[in-house]
C-alpha positions as CSV (number, residue, x, y, z in Angstrom):
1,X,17.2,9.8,17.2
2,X,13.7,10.5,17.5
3,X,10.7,7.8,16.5
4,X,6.9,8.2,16.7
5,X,6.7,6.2,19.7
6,X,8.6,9.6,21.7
7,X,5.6,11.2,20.2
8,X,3.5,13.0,23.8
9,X,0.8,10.7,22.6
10,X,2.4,8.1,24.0
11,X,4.0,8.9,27.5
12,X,0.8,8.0,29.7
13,X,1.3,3.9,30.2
14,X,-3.0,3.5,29.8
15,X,-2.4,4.4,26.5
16,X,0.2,2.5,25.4
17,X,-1.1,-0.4,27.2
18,X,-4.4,0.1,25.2
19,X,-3.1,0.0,22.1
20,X,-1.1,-3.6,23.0
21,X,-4.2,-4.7,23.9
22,X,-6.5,-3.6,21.0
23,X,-4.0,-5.2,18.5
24,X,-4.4,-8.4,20.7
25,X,-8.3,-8.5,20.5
26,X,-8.1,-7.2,16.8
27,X,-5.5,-10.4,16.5
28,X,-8.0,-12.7,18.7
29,X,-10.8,-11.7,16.1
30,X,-9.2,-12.6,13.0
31,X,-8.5,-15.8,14.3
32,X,-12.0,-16.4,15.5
33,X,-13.5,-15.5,12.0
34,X,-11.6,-18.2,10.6
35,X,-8.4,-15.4,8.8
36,X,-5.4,-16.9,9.7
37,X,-3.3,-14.8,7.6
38,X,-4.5,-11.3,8.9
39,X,-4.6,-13.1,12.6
40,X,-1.1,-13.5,12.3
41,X,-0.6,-10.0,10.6
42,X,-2.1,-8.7,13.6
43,X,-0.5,-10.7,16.3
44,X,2.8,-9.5,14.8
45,X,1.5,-5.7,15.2
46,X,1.0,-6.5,18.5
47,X,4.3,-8.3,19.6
48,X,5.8,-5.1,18.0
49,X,3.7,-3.1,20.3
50,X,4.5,-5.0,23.3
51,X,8.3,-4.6,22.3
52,X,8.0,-1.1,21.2
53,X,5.8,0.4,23.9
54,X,6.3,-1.5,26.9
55,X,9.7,-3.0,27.2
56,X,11.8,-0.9,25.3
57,X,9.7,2.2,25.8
58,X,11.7,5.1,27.6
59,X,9.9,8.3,28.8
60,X,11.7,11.7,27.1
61,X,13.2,13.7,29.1
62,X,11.3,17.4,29.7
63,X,13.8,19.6,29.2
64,X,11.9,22.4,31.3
65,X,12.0,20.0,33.8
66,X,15.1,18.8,33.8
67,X,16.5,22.5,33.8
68,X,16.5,23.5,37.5
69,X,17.4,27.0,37.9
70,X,20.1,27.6,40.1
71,X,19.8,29.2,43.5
72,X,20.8,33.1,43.5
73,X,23.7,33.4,46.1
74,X,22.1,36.2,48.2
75,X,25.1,38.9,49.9
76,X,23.5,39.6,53.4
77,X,25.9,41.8,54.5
């Protein structure tokens, strides 16, 4: 089954890792503005991004890579 996080966009680990911590700091400055609600609306998104991108996160497998062409089997006779 395929979900948006085996989207390309996602296989380099900065970007993943950015958008963990973006949530966090978005999360961080609900809470400092005094909006507890949306603070915790955000520090959800982020626990979910954390879960999503960076524990359970598995790297697709290229199929051109994972295709190796077989030697050729050369008669030097």
């Amino acid at each position: 089954m395929i979900s948006d996080s085996d989207h390309p966009f996602f296989r380099p680990l900065w970007r993943r890792i950015a958008i963990v911590v973006f949530c966090a700091c978005w999360a961080a400055f609900e809470f400092y503005n005094g909006n507890e609600t949306w603070g915790w609306i955000t520090l959800a998104i982020a626990a979910y991004a954390v879960w999503t991108f960076l524990i359970d996160f598995k790297q697709p497998k290229d199929a051109s890579a994972s295709e190796t062409p077989a030697p050729e089997s050369e008669d030097k006779t």
